[in-house]
N, CA, C and O atoms as CSV, one atom per row, in Angstrom:
chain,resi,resn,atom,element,x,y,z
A,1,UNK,N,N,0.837,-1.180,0.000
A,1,UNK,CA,C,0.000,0.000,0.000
A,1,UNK,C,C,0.880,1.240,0.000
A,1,UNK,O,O,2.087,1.084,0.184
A,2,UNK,N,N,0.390,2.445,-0.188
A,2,UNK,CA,C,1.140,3.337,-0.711
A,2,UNK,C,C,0.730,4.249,0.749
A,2,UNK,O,O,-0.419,4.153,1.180
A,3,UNK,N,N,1.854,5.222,1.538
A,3,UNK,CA,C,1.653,5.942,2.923
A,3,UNK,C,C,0.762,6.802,2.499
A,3,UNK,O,O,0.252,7.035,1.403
A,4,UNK,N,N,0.652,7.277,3.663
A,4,UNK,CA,C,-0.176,8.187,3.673
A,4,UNK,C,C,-0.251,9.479,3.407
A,4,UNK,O,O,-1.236,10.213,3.332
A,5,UNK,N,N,1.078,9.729,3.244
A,5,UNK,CA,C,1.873,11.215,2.825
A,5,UNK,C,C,1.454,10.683,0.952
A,5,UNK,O,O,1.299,11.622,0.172
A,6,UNK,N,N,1.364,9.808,0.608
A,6,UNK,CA,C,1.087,10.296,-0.886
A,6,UNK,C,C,-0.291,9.593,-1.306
A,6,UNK,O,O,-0.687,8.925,-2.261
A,7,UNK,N,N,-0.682,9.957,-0.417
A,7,UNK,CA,C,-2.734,10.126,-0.682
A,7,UNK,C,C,-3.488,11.259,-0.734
A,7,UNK,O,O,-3.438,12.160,0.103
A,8,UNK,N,N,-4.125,11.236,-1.615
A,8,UNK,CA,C,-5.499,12.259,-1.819
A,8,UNK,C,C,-6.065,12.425,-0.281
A,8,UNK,O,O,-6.015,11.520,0.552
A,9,UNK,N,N,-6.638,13.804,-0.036
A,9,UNK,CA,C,-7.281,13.530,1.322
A,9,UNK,C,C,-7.978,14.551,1.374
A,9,UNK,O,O,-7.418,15.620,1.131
A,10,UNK,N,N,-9.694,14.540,1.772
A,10,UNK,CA,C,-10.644,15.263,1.704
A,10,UNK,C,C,-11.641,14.911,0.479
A,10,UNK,O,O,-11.104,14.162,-0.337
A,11,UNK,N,N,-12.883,15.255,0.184
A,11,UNK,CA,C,-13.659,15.211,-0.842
A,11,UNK,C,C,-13.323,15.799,-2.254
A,11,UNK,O,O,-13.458,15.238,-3.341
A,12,UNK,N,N,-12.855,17.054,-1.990
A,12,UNK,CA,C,-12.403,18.492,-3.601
A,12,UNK,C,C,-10.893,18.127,-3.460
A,12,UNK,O,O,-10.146,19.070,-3.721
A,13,UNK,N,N,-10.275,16.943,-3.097
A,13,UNK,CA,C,-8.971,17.046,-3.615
A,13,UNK,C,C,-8.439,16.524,-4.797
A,13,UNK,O,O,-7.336,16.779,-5.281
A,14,UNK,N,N,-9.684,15.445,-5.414
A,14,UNK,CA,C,-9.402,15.262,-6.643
A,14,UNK,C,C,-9.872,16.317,-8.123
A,14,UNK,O,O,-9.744,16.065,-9.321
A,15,UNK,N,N,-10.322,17.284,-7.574
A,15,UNK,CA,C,-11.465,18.076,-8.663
A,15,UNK,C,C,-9.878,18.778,-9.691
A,15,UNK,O,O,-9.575,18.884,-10.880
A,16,UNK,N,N,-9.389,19.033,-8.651
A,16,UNK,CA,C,-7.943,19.824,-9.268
A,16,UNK,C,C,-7.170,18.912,-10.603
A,16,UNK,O,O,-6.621,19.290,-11.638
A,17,UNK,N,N,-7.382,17.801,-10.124
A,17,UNK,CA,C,-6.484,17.124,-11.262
A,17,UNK,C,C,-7.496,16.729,-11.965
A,17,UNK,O,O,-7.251,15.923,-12.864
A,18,UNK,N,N,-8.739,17.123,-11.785
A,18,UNK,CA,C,-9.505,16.587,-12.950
A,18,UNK,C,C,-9.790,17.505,-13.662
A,18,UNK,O,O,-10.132,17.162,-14.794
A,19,UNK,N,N,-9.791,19.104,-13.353
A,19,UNK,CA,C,-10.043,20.540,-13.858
A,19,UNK,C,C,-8.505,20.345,-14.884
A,19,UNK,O,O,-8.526,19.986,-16.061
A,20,UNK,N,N,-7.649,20.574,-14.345
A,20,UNK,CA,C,-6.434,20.649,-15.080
A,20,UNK,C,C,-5.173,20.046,-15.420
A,20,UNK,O,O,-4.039,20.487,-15.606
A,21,UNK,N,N,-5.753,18.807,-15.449
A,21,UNK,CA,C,-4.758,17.472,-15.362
A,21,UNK,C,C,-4.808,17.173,-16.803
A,21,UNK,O,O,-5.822,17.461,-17.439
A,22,UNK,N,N,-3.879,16.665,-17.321
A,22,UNK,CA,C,-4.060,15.531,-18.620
A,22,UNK,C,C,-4.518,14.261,-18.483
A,22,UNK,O,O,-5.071,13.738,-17.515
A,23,UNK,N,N,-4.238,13.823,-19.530
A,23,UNK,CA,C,-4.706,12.329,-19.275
A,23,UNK,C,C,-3.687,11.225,-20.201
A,23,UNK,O,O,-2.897,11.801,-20.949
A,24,UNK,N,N,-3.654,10.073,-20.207
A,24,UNK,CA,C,-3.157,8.812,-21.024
A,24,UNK,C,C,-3.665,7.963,-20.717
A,24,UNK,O,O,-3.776,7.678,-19.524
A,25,UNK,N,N,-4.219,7.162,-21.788
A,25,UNK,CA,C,-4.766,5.765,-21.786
A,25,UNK,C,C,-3.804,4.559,-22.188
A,25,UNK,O,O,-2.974,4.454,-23.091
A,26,UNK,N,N,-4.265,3.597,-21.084
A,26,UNK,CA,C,-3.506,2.457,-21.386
A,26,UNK,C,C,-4.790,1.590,-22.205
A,26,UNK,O,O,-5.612,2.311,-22.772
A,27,UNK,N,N,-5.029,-0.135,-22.306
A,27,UNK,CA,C,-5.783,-0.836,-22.348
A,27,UNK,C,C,-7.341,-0.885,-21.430
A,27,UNK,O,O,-8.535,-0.807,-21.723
A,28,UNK,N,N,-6.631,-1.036,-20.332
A,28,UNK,CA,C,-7.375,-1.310,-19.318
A,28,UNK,C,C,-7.396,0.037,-17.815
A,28,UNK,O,O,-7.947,0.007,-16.715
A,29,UNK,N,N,-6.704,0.854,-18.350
A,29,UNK,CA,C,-6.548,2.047,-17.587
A,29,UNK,C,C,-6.310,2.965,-17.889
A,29,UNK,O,O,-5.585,2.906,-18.882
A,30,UNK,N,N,-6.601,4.337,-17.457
A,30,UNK,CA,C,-6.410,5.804,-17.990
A,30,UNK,C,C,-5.853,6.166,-16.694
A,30,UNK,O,O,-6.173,5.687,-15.606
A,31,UNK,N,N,-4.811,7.245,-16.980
A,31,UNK,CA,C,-3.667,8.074,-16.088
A,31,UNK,C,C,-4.521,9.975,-16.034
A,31,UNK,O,O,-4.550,10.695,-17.032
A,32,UNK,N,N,-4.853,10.212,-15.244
A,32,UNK,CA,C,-5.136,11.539,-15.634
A,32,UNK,C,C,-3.699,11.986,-14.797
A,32,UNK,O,O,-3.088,11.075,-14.237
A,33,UNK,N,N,-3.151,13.410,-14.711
A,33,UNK,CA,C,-2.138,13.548,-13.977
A,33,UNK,C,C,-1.920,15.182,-13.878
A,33,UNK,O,O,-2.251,15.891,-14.829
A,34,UNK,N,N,-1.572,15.523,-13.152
A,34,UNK,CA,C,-1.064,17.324,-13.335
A,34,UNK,C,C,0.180,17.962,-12.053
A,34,UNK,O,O,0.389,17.660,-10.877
A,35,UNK,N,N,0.549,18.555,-12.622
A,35,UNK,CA,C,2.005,18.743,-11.355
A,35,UNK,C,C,1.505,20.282,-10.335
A,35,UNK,O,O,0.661,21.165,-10.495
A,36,UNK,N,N,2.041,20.125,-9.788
A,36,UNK,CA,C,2.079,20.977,-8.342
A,36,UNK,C,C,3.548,21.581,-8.048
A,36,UNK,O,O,4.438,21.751,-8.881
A,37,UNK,N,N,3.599,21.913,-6.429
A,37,UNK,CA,C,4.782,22.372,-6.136
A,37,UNK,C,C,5.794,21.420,-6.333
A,37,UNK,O,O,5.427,20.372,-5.801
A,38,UNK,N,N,7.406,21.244,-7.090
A,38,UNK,CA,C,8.140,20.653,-7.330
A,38,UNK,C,C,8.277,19.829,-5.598
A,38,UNK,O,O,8.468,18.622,-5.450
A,39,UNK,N,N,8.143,20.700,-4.612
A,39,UNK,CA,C,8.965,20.431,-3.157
A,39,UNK,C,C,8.093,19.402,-2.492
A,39,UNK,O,O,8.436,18.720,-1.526
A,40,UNK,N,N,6.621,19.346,-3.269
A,40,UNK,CA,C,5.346,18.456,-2.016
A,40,UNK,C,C,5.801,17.034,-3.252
A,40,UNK,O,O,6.242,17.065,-4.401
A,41,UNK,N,N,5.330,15.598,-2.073
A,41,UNK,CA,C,5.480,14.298,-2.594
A,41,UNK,C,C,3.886,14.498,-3.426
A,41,UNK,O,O,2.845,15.142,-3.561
A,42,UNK,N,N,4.938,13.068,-3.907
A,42,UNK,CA,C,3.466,12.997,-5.547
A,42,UNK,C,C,2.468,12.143,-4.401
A,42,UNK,O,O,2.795,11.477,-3.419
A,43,UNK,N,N,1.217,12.445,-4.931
A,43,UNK,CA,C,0.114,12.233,-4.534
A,43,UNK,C,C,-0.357,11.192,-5.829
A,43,UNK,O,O,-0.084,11.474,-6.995
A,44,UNK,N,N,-1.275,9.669,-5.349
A,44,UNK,CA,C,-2.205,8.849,-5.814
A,44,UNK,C,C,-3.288,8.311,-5.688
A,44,UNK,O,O,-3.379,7.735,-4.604
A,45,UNK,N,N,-4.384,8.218,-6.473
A,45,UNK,CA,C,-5.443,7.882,-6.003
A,45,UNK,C,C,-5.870,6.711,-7.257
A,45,UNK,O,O,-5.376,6.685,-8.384
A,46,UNK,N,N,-6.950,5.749,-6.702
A,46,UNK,CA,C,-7.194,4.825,-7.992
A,46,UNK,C,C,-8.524,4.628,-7.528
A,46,UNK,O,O,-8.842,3.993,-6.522
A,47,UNK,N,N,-9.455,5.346,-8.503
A,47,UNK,CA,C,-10.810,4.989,-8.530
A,47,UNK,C,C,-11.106,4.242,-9.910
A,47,UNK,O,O,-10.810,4.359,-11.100
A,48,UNK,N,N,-11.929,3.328,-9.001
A,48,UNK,CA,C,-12.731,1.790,-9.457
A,48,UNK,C,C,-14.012,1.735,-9.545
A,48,UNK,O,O,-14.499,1.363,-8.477
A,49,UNK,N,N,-14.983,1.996,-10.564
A,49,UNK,CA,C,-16.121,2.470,-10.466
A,49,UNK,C,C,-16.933,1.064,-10.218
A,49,UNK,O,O,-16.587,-0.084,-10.499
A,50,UNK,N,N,-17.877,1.445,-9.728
A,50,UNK,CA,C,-19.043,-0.089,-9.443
A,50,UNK,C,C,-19.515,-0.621,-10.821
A,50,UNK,O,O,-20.019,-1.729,-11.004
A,51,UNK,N,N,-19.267,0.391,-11.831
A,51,UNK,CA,C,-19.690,-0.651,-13.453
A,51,UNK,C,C,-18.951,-1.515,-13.752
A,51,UNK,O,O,-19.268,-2.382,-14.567
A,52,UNK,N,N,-17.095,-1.441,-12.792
A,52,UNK,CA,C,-16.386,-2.671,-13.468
A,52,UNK,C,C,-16.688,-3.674,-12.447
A,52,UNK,O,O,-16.110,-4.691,-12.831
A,53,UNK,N,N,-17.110,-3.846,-11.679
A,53,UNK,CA,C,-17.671,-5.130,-10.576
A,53,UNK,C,C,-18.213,-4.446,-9.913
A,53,UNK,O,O,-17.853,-3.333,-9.530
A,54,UNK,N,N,-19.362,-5.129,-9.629
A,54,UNK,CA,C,-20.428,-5.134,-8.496
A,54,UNK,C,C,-19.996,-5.464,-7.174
A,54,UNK,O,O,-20.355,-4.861,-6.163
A,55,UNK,N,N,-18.980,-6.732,-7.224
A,55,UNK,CA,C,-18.336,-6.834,-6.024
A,55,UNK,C,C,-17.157,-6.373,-4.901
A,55,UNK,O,O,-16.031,-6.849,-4.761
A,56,UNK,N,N,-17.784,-5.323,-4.181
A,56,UNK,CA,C,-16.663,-4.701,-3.401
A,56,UNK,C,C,-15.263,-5.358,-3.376
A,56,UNK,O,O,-14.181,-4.777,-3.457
A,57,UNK,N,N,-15.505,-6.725,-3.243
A,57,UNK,CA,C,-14.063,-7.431,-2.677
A,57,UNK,C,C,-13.065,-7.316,-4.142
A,57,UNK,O,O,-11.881,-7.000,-4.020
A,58,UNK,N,N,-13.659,-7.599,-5.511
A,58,UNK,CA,C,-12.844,-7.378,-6.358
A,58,UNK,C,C,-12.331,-6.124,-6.545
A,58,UNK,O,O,-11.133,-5.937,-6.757
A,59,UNK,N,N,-13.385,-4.995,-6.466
A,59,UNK,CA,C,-13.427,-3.108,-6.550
A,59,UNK,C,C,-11.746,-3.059,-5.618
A,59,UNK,O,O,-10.923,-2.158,-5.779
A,60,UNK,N,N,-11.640,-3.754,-5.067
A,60,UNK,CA,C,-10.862,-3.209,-3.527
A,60,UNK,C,C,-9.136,-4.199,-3.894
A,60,UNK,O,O,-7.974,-3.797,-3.844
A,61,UNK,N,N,-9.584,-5.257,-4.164
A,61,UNK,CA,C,-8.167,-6.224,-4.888
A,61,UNK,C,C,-7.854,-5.195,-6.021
A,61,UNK,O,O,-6.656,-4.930,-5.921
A,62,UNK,N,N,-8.338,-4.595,-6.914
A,62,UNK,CA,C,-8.251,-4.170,-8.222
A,62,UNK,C,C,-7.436,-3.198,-7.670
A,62,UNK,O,O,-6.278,-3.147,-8.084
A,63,UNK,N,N,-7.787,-2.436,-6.845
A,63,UNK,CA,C,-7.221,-0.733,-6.154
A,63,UNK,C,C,-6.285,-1.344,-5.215
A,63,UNK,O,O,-5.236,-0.712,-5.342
A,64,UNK,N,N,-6.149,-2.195,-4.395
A,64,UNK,CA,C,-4.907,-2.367,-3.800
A,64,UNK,C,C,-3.686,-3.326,-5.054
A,64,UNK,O,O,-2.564,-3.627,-4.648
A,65,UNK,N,N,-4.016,-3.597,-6.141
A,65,UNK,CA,C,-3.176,-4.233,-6.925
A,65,UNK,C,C,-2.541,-3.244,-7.802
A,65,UNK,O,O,-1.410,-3.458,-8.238
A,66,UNK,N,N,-3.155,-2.232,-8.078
A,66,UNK,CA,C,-3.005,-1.060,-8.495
A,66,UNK,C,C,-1.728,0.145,-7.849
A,66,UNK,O,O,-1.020,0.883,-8.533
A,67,UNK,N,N,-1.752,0.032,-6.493
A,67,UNK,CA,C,-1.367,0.713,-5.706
A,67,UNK,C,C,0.102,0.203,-5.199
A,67,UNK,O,O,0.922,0.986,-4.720
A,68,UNK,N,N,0.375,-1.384,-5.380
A,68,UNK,CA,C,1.280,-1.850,-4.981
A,68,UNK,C,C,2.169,-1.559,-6.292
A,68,UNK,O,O,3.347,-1.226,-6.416
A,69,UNK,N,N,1.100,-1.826,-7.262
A,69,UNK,CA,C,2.613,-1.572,-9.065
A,69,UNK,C,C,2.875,-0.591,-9.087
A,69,UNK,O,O,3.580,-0.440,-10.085
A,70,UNK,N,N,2.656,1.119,-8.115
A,70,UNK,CA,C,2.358,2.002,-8.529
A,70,UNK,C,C,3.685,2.172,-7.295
A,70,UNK,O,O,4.422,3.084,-7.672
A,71,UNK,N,N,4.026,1.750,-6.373
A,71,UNK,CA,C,4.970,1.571,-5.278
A,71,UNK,C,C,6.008,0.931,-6.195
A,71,UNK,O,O,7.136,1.422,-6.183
A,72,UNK,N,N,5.771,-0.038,-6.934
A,72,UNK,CA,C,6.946,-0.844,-7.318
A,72,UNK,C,C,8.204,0.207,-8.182
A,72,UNK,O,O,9.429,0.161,-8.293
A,73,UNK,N,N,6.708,1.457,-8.862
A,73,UNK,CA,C,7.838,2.300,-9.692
A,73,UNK,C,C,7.770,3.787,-9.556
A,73,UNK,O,O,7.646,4.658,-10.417
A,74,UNK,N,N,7.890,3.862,-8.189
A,74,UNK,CA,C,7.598,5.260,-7.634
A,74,UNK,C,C,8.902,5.574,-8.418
A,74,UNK,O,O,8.734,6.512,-9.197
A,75,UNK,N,N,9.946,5.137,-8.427
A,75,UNK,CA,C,11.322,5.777,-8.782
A,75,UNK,C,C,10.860,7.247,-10.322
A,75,UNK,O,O,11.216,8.414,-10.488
A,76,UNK,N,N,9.944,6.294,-11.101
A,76,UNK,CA,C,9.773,7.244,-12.329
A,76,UNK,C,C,9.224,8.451,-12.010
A,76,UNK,O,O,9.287,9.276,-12.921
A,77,UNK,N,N,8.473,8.969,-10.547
A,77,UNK,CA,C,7.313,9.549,-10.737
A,77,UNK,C,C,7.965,11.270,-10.081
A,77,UNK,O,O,8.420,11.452,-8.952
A,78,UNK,N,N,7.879,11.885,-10.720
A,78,UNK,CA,C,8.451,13.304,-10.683
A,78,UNK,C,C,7.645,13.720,-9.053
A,78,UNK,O,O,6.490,13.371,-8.810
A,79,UNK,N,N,8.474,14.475,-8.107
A,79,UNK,CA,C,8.136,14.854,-7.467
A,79,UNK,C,C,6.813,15.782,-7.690
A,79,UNK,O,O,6.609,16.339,-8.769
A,80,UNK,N,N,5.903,15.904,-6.537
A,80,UNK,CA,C,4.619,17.082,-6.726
A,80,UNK,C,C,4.073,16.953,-7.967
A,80,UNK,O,O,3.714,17.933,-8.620
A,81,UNK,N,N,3.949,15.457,-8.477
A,81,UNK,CA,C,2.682,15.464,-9.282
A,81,UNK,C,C,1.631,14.557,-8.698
A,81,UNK,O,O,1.877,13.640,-7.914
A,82,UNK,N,N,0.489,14.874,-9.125
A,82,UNK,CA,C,-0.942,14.422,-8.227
A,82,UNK,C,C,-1.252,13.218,-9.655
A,82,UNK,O,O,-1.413,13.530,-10.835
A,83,UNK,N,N,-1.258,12.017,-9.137
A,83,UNK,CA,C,-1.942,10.930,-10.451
A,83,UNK,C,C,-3.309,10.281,-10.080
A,83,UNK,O,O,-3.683,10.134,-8.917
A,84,UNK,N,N,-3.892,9.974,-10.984
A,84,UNK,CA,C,-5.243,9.426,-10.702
A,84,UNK,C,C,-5.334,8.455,-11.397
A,84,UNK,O,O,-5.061,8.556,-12.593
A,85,UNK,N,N,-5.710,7.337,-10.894
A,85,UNK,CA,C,-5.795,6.132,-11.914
A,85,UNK,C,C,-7.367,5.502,-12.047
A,85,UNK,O,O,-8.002,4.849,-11.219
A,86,UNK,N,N,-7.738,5.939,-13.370
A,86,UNK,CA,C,-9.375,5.208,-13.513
A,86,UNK,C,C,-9.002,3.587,-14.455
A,86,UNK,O,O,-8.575,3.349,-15.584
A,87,UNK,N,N,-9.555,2.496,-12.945
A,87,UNK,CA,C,-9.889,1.207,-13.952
A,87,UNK,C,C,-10.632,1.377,-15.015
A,87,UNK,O,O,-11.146,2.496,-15.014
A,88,UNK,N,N,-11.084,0.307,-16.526
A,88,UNK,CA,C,-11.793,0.390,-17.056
A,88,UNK,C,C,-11.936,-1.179,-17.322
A,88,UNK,O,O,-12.457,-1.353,-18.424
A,89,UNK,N,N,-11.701,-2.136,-16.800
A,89,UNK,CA,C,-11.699,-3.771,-17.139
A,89,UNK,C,C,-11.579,-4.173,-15.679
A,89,UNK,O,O,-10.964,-3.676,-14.736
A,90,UNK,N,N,-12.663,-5.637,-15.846
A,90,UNK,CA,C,-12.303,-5.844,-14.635
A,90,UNK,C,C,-11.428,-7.238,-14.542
A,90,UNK,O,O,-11.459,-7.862,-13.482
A,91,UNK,N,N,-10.653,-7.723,-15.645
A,91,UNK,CA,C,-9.866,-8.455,-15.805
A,91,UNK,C,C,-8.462,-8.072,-15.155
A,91,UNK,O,O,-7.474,-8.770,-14.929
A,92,UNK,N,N,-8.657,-7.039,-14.984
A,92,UNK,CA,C,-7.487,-6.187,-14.430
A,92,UNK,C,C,-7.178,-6.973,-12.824
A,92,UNK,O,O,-6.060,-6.733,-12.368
A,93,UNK,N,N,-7.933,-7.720,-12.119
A,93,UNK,CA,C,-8.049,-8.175,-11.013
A,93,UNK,C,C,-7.452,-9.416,-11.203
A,93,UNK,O,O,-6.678,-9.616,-10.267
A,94,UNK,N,N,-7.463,-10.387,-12.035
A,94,UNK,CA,C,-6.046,-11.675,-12.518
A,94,UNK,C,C,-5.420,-11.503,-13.394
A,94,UNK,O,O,-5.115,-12.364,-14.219
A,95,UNK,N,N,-5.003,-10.040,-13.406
A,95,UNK,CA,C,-3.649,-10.107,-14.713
A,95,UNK,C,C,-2.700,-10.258,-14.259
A,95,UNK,O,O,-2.631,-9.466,-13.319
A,96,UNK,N,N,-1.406,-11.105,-14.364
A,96,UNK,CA,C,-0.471,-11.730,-13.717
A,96,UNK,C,C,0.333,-10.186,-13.409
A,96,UNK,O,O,0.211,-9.237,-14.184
A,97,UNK,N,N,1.186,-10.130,-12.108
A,97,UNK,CA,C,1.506,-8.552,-11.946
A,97,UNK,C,C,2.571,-8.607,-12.497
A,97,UNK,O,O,3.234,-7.933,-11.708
A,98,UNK,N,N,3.537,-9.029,-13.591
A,98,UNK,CA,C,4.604,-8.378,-14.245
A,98,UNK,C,C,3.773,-7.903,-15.227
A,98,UNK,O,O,4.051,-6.711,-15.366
A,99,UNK,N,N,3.041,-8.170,-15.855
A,99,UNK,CA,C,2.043,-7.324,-16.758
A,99,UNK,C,C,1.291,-5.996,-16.418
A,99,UNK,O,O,1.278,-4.880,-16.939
A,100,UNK,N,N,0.648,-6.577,-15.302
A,100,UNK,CA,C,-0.118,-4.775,-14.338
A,100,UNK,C,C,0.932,-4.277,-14.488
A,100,UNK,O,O,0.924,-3.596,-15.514
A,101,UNK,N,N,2.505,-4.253,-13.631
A,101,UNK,CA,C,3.652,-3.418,-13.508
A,101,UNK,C,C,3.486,-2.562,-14.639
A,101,UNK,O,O,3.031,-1.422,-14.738
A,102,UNK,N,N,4.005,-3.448,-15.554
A,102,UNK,CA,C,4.411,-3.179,-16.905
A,102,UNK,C,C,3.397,-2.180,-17.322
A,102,UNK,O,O,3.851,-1.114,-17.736
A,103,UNK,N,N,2.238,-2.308,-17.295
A,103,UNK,CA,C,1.112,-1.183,-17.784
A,103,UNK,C,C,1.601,-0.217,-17.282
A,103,UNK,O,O,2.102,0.554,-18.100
A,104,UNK,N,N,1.692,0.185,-15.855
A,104,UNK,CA,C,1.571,0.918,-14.885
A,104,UNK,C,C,2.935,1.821,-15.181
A,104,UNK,O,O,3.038,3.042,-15.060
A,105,UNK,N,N,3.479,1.314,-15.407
A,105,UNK,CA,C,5.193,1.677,-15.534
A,105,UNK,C,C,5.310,2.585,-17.044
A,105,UNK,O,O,5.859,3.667,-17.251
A,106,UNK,N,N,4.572,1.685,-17.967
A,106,UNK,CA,C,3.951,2.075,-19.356
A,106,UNK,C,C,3.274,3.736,-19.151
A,106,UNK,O,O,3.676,4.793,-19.636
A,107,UNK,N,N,2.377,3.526,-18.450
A,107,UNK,CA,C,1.263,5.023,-18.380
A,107,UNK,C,C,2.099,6.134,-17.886
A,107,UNK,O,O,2.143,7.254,-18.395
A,108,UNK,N,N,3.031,5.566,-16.426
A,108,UNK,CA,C,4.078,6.320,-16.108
A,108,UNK,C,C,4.674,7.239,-16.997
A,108,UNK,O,O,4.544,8.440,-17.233
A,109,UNK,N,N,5.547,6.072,-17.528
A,109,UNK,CA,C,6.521,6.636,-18.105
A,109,UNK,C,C,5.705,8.146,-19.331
A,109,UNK,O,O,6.270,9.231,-19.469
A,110,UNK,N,N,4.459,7.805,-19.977
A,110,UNK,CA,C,3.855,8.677,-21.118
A,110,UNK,C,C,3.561,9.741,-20.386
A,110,UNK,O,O,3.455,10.749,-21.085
A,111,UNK,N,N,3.317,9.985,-18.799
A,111,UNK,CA,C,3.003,11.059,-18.023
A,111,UNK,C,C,4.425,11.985,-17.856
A,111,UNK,O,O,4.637,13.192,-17.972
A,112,UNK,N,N,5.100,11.080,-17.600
A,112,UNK,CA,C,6.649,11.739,-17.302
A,112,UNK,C,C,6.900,12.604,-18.938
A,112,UNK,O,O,7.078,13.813,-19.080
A,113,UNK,N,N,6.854,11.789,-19.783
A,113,UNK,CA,C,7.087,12.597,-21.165
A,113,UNK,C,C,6.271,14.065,-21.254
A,113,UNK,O,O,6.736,15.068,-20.714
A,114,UNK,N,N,5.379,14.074,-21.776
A,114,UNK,CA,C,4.247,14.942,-21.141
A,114,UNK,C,C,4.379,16.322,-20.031
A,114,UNK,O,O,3.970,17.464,-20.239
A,115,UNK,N,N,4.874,15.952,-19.175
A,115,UNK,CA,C,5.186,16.504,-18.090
A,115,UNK,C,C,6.441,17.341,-18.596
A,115,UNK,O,O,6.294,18.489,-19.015
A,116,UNK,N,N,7.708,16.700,-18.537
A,116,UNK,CA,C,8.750,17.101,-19.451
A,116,UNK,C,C,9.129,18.190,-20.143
A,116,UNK,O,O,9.926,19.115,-19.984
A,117,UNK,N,N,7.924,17.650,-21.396
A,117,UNK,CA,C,7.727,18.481,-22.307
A,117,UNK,C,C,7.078,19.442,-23.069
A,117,UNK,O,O,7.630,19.921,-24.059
């Protein structure tokens, strides 16, 4: 799981990166993203809407599986940017995790470009 220093926190803390964030799509996931003060840690959030499962317990595997690939490659992720990760499959819940990584690392990296440039 990812601390608590790089979580969303309050109700209007995601509106910001959704007002003026970009976005990248993977397969099975979209990156919205937007930067902040260089000096504050990057902030993540991964919303899982109830259309890709009905069942909480998968909603919740999906977002903590999410959160751990997203730890695995904090190294890429530019200080003081805020990311948001929307599921869109709910296959996403047995995809073997060198593959999730790999997405995850994938969307990364197109945010970092982006960002950049």
């Amino acid at each position: 799981m990812i601390g608590a220093g790089h979580r969303f926190h309050g109700y209007g803390s995601l509106n910001g990166v959704y007002r003026r964030g970009q976005s990248v799509r993977g397969p099975m996931t979209s990156l919205k993203f937007a930067s902040r003060e260089p000096n504050r840690p990057y902030r993540v959030a991964v919303v899982v809407s109830r259309k890709v499962s009905k069942s909480a317990v998968v909603r919740n595997r999906i977002r903590r599986r999410v959160y751990a690939a997203v730890r695995v490659a904090k190294d890429g992720i530019p200080p003081g940017t805020d990311l948001v990760f929307t599921v869109f499959d709910e296959a996403l819940a047995e995809l073997p995790a060198a593959e999730l990584q790999a997405d995850i690392a994938r969307l990364l990296q197109k945010a970092a470009g982006r960002l950049a440039g």
